[in-house]
VOTI-463070 format. One record per residue (C-alpha): residue in three letters; x, y, z. Coordinates in steps of 0.02 Angstrom, whole numbers. Layout:
N
+------+--------+--------+--------+
: nugu :   east :  north :     up :
+------+--------+--------+--------+
:  ALA :      X :      Y :      Z :
...
+------+--------+--------+--------+
This chain:
235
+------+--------+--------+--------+
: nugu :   east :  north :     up :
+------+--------+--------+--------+
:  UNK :   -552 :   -737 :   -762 :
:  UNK :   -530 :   -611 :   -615 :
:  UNK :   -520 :   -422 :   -723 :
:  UNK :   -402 :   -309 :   -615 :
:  UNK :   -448 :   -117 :   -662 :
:  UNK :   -283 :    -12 :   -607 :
:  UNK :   -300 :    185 :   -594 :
:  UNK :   -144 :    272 :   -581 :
:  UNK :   -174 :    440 :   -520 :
:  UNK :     -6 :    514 :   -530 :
:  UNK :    -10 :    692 :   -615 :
:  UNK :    185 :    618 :   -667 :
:  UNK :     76 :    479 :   -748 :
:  UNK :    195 :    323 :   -795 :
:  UNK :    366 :    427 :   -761 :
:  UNK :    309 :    400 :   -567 :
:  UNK :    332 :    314 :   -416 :
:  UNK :    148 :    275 :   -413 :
:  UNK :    190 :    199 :   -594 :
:  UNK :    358 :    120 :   -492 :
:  UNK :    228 :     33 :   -362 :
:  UNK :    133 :    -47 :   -494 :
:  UNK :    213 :   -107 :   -612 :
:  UNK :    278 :   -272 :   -501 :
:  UNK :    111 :   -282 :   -421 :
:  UNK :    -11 :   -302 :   -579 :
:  UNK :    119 :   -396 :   -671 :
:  UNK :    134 :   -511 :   -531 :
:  UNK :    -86 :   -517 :   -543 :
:  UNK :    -46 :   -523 :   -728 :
:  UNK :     61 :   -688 :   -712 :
:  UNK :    -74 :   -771 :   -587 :
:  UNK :   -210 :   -780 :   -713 :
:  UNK :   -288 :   -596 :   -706 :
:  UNK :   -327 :   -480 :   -852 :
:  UNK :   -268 :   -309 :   -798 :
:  UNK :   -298 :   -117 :   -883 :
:  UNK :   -218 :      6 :   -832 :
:  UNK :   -288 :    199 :   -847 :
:  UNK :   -175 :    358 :   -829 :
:  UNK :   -323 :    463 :   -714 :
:  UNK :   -214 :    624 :   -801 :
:  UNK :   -228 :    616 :   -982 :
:  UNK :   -405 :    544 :   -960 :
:  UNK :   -571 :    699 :   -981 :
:  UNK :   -663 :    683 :   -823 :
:  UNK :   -762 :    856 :   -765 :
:  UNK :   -785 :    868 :   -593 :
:  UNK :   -963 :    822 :   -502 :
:  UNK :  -1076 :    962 :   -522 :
:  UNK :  -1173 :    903 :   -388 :
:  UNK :  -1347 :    942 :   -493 :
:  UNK :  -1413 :    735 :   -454 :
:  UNK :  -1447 :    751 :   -624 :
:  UNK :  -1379 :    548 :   -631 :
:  UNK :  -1498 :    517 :   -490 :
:  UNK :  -1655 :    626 :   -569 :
:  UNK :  -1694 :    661 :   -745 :
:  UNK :  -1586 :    533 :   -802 :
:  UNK :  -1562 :    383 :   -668 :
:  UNK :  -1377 :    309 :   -682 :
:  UNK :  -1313 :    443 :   -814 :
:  UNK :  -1232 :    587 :   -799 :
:  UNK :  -1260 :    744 :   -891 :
:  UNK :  -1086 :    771 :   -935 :
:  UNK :  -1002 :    704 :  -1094 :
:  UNK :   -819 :    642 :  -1045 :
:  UNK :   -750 :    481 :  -1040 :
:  UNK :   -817 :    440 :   -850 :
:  UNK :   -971 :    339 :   -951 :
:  UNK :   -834 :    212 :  -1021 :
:  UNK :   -735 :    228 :   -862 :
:  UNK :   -894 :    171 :   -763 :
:  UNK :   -939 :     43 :   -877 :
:  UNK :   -755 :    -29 :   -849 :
:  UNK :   -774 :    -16 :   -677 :
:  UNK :   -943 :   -117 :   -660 :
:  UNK :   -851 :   -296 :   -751 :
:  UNK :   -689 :   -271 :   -632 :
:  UNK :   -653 :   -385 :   -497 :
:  UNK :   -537 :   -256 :   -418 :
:  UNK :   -540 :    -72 :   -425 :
:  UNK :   -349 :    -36 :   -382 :
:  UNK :   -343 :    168 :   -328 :
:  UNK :   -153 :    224 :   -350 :
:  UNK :   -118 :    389 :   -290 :
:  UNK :     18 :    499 :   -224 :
:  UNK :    -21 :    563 :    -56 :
:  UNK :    -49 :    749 :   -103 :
:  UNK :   -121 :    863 :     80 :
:  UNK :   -165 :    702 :    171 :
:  UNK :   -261 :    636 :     21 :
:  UNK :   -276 :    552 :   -170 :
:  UNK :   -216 :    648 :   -288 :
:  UNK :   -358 :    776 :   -355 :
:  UNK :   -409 :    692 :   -525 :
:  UNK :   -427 :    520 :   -473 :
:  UNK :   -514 :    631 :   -320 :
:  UNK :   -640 :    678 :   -450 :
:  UNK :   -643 :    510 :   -548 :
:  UNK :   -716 :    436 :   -368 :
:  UNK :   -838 :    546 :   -341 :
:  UNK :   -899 :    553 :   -529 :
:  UNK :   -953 :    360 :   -489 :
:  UNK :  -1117 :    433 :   -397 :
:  UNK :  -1189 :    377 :   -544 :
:  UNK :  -1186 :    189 :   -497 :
:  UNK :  -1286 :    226 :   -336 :
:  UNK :  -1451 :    225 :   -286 :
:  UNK :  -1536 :    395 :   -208 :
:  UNK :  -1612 :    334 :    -71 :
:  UNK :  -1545 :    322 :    121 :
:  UNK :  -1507 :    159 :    200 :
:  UNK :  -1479 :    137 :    394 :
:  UNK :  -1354 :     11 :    404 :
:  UNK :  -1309 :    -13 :    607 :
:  UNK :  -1272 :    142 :    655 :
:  UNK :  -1230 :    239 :    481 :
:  UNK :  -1350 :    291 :    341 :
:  UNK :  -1253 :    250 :    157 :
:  UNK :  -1337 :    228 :    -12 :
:  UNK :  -1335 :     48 :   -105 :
:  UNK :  -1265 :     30 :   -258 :
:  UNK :  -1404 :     53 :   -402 :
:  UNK :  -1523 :   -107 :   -446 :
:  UNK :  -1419 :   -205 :   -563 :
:  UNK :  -1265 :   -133 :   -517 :
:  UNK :  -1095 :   -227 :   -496 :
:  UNK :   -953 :   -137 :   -376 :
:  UNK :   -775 :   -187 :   -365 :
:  UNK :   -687 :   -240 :   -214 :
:  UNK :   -565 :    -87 :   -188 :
:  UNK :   -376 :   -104 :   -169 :
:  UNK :   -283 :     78 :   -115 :
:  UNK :    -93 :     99 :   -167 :
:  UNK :    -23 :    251 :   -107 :
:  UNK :    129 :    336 :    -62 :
:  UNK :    207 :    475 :      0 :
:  UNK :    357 :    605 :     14 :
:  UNK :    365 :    580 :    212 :
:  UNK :    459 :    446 :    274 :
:  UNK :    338 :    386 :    406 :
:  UNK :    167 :    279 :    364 :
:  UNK :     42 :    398 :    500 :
:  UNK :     21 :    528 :    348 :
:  UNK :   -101 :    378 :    289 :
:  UNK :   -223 :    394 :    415 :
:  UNK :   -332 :    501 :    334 :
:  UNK :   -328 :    408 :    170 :
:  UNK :   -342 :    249 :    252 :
:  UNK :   -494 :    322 :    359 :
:  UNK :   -574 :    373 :    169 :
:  UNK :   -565 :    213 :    115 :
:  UNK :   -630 :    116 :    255 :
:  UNK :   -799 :    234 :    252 :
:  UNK :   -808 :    183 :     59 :
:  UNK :   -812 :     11 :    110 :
:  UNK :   -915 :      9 :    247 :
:  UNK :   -803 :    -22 :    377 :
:  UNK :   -735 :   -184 :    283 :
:  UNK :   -571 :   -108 :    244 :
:  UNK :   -507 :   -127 :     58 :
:  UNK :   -462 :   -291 :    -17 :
:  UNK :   -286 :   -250 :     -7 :
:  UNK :   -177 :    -82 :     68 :
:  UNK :      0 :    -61 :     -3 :
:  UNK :     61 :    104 :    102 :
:  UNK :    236 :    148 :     54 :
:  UNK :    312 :    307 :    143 :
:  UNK :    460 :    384 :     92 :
:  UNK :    432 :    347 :   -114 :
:  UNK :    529 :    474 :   -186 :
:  UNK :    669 :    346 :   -145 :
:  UNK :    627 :    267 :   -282 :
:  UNK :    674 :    365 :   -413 :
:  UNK :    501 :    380 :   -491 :
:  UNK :    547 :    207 :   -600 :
:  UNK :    538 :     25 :   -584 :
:  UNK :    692 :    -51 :   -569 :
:  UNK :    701 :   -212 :   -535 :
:  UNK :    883 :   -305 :   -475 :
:  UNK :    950 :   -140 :   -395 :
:  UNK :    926 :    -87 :   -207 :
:  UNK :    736 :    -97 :   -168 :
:  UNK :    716 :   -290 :   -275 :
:  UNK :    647 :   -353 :   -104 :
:  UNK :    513 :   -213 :   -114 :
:  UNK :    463 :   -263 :   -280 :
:  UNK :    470 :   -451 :   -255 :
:  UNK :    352 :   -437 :   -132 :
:  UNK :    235 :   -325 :   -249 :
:  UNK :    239 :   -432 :   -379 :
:  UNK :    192 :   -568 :   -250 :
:  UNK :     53 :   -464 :   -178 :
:  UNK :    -23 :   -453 :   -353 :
:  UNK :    -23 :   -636 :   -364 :
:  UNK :    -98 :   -649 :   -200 :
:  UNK :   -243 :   -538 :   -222 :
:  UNK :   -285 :   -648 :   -379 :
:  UNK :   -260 :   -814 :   -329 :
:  UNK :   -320 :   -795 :   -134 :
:  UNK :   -409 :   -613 :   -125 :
:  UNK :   -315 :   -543 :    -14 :
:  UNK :   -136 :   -512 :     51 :
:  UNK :    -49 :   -649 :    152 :
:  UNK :     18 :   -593 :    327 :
:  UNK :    215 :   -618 :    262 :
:  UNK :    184 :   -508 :    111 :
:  UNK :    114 :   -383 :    205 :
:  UNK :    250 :   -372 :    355 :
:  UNK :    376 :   -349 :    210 :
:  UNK :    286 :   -205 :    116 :
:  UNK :    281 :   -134 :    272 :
:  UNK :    476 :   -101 :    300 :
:  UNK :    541 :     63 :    273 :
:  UNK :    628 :     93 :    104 :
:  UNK :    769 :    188 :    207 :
:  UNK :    778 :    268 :    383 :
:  UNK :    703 :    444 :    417 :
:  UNK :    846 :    502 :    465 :
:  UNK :    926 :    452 :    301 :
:  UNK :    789 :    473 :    190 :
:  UNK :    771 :    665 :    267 :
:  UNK :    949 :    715 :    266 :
:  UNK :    977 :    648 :     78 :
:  UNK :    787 :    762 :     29 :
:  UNK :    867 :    919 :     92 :
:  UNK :   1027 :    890 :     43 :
:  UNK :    932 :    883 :   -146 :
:  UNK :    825 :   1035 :    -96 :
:  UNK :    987 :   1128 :    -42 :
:  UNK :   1081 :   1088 :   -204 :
:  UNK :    909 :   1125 :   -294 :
:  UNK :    889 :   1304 :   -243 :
:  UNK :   1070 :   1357 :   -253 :
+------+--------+--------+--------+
């Protein structure tokens, strides 16, 4: 049975449009076969990296602090899929699922590998990674504000790419809730089917894809009706 690990890494946890995003999309792996968990990255106790190498030293694979990364990891080592669902905050994940990633230094090995033209580190002897799916979106109506993200995640992969990229600009359109029937069902029809996908074929088919990549609304719309709620906010 393919296990789909989801971290939602909203600070607005499931009142969200990370939440929003999804919902459709792991009930849609749910319903082809998959068993999914999801974890709210905010109510979760995960320290940041000290960066002592303590997991890498005095006590290889473990990390001297006492939150709940060690369940977390071990969680993360029987997954299929790793999905990372984040709010684009400065150009980037939000900062607790941020420190989530880098507390999995853990599951790596020390040493420096040359692979073609890059040194990386392999994942520790015995060690089991999941394929990476990002799910992000962001207050801007246009999809460049990914690059950097995107860049991020291609580097953690190797230059593979993850096994699926759901970019959705303009998200405060939706309202920070799932709801199905009303004006964006095509957007989560086509999540749903994307979860579906990833289970059943590993990846996203081309026609999924070109319709998660349509714009919610036009900039121009989607900007006017922001500052119109800005404006009515701060008078």
């Amino acid at each position: 049975m393919t296990r789909v690990l989801a971290l939602n890494g909203s600070p607005r946890g499931v009142r969200s449009n990370t939440a929003a995003i999804l919902t459709p999309f792991l009930e849609g792996a749910r319903e082809a076969g998959a068993r999914v968990e999801t974890l709210i990255v905010r109510d979760l106790d995960i320290g940041f990296c000290q960066g002592c190498f303590t997991c890498w030293t005095s006590t290889p694979g473990v990390c001297c602090q006492k939150d709940d990364m060690a369940g977390i990891l071990d969680k993360f080592q029987v997954a299929d899929y790793a999905v990372f669902a984040t709010p684009l905050y400065h150009y980037g994940m939000a900062a607790k699922l941020k420190a989530l990633l880098e507390r999995t230094l853990p599951l790596l090995d020390p040493h420096l590998v040359r692979r073609g033209r890059v040194t990386t580190h392999d994942p520790r002897k015995g060690v089991r990674f999941p394929r990476l799916v990002l799910v992000s979106n962001c207050g801007f109506p246009e999809r460049d504000h990914f690059r950097s993200l995107v860049e991020q995640f291609r580097q953690l992969t190797e230059g593979r790419g993850p096994a699926a990229t759901i970019l959705v600009p303009a998200g405060e359109a939706l309202g920070r809730r799932y709801s199905p029937g009303g004006p964006f069902d095509w957007f989560y029809k086509a999540l749903h089917r994307a979860g579906a996908e990833l289970v059943k074929e590993g990846r996203l088919s081309p026609e999924t894809q070109e319709i998660l990549a349509r714009p919610l609304v036009p900039p121009e719309v989607y900007n006017e009706a922001a500052n119109r709620s800005f404006d009515s906010t701060l008078t």
